[in-house]
C-alpha positions as CSV (number, residue, x, y, z in Angstrom):
1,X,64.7,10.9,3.5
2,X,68.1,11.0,2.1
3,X,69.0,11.9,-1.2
4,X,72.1,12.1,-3.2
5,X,73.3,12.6,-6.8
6,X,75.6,9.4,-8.4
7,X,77.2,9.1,-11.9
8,X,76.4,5.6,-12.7
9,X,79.0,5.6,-15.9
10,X,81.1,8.5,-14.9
11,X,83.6,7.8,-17.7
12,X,80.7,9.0,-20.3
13,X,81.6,12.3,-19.4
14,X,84.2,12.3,-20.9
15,X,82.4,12.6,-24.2
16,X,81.8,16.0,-22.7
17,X,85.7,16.9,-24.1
18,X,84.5,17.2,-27.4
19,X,83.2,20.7,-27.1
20,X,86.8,21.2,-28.0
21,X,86.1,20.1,-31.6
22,X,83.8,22.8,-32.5
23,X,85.2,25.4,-30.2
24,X,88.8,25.1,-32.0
25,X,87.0,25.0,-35.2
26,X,85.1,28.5,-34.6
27,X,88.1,29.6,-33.3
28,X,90.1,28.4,-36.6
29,X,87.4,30.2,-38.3
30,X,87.6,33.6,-36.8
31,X,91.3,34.1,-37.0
32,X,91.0,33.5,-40.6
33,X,88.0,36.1,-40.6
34,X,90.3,38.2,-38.6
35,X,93.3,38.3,-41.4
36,X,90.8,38.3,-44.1
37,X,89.3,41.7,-43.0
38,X,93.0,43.3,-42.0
39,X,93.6,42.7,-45.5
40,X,90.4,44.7,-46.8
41,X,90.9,46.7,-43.8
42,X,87.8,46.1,-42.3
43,X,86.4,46.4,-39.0
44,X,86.1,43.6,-36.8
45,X,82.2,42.5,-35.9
46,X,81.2,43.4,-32.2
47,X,82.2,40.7,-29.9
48,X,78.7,40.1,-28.1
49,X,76.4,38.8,-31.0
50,X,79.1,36.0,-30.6
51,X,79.0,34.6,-27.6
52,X,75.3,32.9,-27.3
53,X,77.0,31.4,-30.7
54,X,80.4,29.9,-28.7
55,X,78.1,29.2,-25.3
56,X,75.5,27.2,-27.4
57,X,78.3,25.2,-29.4
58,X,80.1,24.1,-26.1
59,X,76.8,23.7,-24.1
60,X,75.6,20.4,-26.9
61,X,78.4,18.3,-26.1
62,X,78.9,18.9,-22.5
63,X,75.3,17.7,-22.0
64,X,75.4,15.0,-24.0
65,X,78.7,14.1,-21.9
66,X,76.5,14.3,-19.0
67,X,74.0,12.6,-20.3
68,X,76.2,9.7,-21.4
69,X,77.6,9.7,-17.9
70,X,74.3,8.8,-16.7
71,X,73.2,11.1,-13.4
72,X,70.5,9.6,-11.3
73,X,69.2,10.7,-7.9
74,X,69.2,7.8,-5.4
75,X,66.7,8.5,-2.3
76,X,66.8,6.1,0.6
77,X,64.4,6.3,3.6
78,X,63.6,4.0,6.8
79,X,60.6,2.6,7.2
80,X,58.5,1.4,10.2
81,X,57.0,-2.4,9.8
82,X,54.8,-4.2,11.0
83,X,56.4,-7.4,13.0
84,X,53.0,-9.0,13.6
85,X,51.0,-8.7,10.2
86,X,52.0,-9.7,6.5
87,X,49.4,-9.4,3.1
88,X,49.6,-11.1,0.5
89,X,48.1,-9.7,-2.9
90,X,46.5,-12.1,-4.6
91,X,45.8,-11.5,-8.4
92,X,43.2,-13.7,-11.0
93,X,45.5,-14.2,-14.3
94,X,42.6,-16.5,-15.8
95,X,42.0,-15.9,-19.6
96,X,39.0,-14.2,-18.8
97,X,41.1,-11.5,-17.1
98,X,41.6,-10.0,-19.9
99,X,38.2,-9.0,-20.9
100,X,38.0,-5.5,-21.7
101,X,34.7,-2.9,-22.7
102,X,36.7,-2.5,-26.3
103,X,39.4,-3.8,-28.4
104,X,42.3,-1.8,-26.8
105,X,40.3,-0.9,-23.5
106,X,42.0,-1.4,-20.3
107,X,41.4,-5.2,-19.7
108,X,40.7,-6.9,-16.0
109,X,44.1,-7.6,-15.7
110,X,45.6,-4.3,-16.1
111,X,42.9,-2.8,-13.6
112,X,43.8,-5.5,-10.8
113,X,47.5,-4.4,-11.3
114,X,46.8,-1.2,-10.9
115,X,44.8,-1.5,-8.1
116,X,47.2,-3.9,-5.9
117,X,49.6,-1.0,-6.3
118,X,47.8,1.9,-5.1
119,X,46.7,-0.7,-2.3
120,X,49.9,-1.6,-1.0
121,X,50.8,2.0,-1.0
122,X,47.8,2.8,1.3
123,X,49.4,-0.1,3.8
124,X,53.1,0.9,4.3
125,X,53.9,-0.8,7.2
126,X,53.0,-3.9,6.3
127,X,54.7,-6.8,4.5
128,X,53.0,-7.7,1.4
129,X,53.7,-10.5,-0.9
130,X,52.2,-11.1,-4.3
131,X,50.5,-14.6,-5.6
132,X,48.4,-15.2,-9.0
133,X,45.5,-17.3,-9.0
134,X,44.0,-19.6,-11.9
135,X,43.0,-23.0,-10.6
136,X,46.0,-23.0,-7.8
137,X,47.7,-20.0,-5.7
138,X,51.0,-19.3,-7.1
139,X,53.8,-17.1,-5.0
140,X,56.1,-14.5,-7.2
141,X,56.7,-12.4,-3.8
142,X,56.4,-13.7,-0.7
143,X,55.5,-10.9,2.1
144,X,58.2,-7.8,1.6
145,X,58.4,-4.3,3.4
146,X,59.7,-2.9,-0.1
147,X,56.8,-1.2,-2.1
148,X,59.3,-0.7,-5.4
149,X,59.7,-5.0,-5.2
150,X,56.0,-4.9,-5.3
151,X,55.1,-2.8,-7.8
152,X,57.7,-4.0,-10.4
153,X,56.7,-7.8,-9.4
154,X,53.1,-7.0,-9.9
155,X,54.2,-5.1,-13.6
156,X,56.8,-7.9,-14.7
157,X,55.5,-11.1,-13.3
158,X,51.7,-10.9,-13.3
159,X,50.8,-11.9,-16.8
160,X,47.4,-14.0,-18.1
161,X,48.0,-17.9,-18.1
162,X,51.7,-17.5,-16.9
163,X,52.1,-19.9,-15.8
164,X,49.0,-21.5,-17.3
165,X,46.1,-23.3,-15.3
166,X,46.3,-27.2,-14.8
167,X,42.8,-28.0,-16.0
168,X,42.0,-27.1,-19.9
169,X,38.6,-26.6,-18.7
170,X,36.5,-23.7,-20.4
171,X,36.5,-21.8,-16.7
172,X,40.0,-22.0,-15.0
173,X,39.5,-20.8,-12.0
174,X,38.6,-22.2,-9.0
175,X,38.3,-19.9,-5.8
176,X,38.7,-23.2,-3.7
177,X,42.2,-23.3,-4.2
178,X,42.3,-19.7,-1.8
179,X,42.3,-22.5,1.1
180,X,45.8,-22.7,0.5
181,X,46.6,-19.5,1.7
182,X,45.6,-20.6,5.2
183,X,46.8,-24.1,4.8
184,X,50.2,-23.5,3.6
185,X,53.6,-21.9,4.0
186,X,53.0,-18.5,2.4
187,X,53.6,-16.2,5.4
188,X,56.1,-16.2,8.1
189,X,55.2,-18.0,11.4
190,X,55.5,-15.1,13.4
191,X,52.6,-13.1,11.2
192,X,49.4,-13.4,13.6
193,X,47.5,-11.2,11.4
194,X,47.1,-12.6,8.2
195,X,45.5,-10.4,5.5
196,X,44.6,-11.7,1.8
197,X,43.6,-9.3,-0.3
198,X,42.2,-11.0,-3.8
199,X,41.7,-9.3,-7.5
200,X,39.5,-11.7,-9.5
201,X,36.6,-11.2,-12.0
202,X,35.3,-13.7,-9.5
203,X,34.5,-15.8,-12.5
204,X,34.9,-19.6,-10.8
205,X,34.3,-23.3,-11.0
206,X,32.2,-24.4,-8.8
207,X,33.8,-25.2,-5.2
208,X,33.0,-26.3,-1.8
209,X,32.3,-23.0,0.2
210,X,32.9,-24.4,3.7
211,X,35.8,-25.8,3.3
212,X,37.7,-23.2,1.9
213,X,36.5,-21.2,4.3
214,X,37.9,-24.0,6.8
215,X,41.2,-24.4,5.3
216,X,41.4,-19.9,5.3
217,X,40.2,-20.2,8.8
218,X,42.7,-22.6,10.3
219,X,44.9,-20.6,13.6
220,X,45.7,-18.1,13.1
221,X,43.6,-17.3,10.2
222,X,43.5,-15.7,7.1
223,X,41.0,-12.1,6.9
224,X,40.1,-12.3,2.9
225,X,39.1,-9.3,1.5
226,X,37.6,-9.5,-2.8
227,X,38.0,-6.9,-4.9
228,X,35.7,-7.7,-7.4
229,X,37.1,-6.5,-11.0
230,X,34.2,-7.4,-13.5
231,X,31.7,-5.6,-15.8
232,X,28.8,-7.3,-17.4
233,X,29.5,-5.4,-20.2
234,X,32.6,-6.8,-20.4
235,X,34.1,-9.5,-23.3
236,X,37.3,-11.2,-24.5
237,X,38.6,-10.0,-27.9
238,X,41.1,-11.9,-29.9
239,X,44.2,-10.8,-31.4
240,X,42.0,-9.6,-34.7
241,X,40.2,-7.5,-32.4
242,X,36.7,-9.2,-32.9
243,X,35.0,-11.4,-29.7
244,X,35.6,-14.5,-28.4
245,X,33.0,-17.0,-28.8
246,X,34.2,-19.3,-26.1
247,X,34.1,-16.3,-23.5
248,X,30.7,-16.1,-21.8
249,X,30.3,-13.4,-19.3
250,X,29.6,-15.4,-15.4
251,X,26.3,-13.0,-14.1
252,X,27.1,-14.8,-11.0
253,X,30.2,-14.0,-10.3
254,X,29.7,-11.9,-7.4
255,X,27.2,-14.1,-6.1
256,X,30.2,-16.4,-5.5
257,X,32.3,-14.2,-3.8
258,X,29.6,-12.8,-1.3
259,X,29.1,-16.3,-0.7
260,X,32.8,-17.0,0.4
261,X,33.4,-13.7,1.9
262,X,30.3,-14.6,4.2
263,X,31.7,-18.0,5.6
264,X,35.1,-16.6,6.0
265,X,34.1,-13.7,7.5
266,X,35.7,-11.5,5.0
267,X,34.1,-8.7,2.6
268,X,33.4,-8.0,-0.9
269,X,34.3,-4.4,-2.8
270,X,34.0,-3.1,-6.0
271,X,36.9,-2.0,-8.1
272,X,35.8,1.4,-7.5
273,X,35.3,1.3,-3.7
274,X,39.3,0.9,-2.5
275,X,38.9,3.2,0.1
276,X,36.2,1.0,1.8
277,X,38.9,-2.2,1.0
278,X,41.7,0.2,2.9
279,X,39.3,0.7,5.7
280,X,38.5,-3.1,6.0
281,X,42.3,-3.8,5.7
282,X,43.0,-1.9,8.5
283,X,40.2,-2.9,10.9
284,X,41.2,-6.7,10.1
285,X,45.2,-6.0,11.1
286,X,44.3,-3.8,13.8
287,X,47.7,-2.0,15.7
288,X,50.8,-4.0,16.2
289,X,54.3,-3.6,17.0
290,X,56.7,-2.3,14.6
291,X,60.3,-1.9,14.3
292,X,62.9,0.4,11.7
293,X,63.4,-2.0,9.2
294,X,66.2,-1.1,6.7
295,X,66.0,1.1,3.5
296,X,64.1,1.6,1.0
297,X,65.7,2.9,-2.0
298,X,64.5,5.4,-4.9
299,X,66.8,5.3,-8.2
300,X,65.5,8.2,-10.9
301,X,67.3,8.8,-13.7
302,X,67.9,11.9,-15.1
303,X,70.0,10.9,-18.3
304,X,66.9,11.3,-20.7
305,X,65.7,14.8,-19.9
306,X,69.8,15.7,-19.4
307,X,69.9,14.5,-23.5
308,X,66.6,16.3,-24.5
309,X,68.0,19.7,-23.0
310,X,71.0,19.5,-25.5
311,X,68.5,19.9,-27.8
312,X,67.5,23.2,-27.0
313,X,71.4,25.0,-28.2
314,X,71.5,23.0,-31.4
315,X,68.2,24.8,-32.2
316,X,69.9,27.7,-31.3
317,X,72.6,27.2,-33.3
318,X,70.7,26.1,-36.4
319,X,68.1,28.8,-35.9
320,X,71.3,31.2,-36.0
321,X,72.3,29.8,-39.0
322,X,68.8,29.0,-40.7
323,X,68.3,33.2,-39.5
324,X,71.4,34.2,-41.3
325,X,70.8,32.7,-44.8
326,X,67.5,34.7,-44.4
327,X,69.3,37.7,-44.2
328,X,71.1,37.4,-46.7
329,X,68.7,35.8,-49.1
330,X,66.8,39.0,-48.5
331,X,69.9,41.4,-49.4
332,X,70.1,39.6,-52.0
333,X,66.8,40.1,-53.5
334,X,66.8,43.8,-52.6
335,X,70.3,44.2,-54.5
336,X,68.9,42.2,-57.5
337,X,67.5,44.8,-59.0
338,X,70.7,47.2,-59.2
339,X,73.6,47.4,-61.1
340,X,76.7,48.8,-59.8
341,X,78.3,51.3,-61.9
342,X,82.2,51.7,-61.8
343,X,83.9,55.3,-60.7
344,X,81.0,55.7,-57.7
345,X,78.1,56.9,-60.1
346,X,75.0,55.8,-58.5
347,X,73.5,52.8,-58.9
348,X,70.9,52.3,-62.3
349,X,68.1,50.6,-62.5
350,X,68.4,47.1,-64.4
351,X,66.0,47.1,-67.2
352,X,66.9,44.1,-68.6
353,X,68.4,45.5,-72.0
């Protein structure tokens, strides 16, 4: 892995320049102190309790410079892939995806996401693609070697009923329309070893079994493998956080998907058994030939946490400040209650007469 450090809007930094500004101003400042106190004849305040001071003025806008200037780290590293084997991802955006335990609990949908990501980061070397499924099998990605493509295809383009399902039925879905996978053009013609790996509540219309499993079978084949995200306890709440009465829980659901898995010689998991899907994923694609297949590229940026750090000398500086009105509020408390007397006498008392 390479890394490197880029300015992605170097001239930002110039805003750094304006250190200047208060610099010359506390500079100003302290030659007028200085000829004020050869005038009383005073002597001059030691040097040291000013420099955090000076260092702390210059240090805001110099990282606020940087920070407009935009630093990221770019890291690029070669990857081995699989020349043989593609997957494609296949996520359930139905409306009842987004049935959740609670108002504001992680819905279906999220969970799927989430769980195609850490999935296609368990299977590196192989091509995946990403589809969404309602009552046809839509392609966003078709099979790539870059997991950052993935994972920000998955986050940006998998979204409930976009685009919506054909049918205005009360159930969407239809786990028939999977048949396209091995009937279609959705991986390249050199992939042998076809792997589909499917999110869905499993919530269906009804469908003929055999010949999806057909269509999935026809040369070279298409290995399914269900990852069954679905509670029973599980509902659709509305934008008014209260139920839908047109969502009805399917008790069925994995019935439906055992029953496919079965005739397509594929396998069923639970959303908490990925390990077990990893392990099936593997077996299916077996070993295969691979060659170094370009880049992948890494960009994090560093502008945010550059611009929170310039926080930390203004505090300085205003806890300086906010520190020296202390001390003198507090002299002049203490001094309050005296009354200097002329000629050098000591100081009496202030009654109040």
């Amino acid at each position: 892995m390479v890394a490197a450090l880029e300015l992605l809007t170097p001239l930002g930094g110039l805003a750094a320049l304006s250190a200047v500004v208060p610099l010359a101003a506390l500079a100003l400042a302290a030659r007028r102190a200085q000829a004020a106190r050869r005038v009383l004849g005073l002597a001059p305040p030691p040097r040291a309790g000013r420099v955090p001071l000076v260092a702390a003025l210059a240090l805001v806008p110099v990282l606020l410079g940087v920070a407009a200037a935009q630093p990221v780290i770019r890291s690029s590293s070669q990857v081995r892939v699989r020349t043989d084997a593609e997957a494609f991802f296949v996520i359930d955006t139905s409306r009842s995806m987004l049935a959740a335990r609670t108002a504001g609990a992680s819905t279906r949908l999220a969970r799927a996401r989430a769980d195609a990501i850490q999935l296609r980061s368990e299977l590196p070397e192989i091509p995946a693609g990403v589809a969404t499924l309602t009552d046809h099998v839509l392609p966003h990605l078709f099979p790539s070697p870059d997991p950052t493509v993935f994972e920000q295809t998955v986050l940006r383009a998998v979204r409930v009923d976009a685009p919506p399902p054909a049918t205005t039925a009360v159930v969407a879905t239809s786990l028939g329309v999977l048949g396209s996978l091995g009937t279609q053009n959705f991986y390249s013609p050199t992939a042998r070893q076809r792997l589909a790996i499917v999110l869905t509540d499993g919530e269906s219309r009804a469908f003929d079994v055999q010949q999806t499993a057909r269509a999935l079978g026809q040369a070279p084949g298409v290995h399914v493998i269900f990852i069954h995200v679905w509670s029973s306890a599980e509902t659709v709440f509305g934008t008014d956080g209260k139920p839908e009465q047109g969502y009805h829980v399917d008790l069925g659901s994995r019935v439906a998907l055992d029953g496919l898995a079965n005739a397509a010689g594929g396998s069923v998991f639970g959303e908490h058994d990925l390990k077990g899907a990893v392990r099936a994923a593997r077996a299916a694609l077996g070993a295969g030939p691979t060659v170094l297949e370009g880049r992948t590229v890494r960009t994090r940026t560093l502008a945010p946490y550059v611009a929170l750090a310039s926080l930390l000398p203004l505090l300085f500086v205003l806890g300086r400040g906010r520190a020296g009105g202390l001390r003198r509020a507090l002299g002049r408390a203490l001094r309050g209650g005296r009354r200097t007397v002329p000629g050098g006498r000591r100081p009496e008392l202030d009654t109040g007469r």
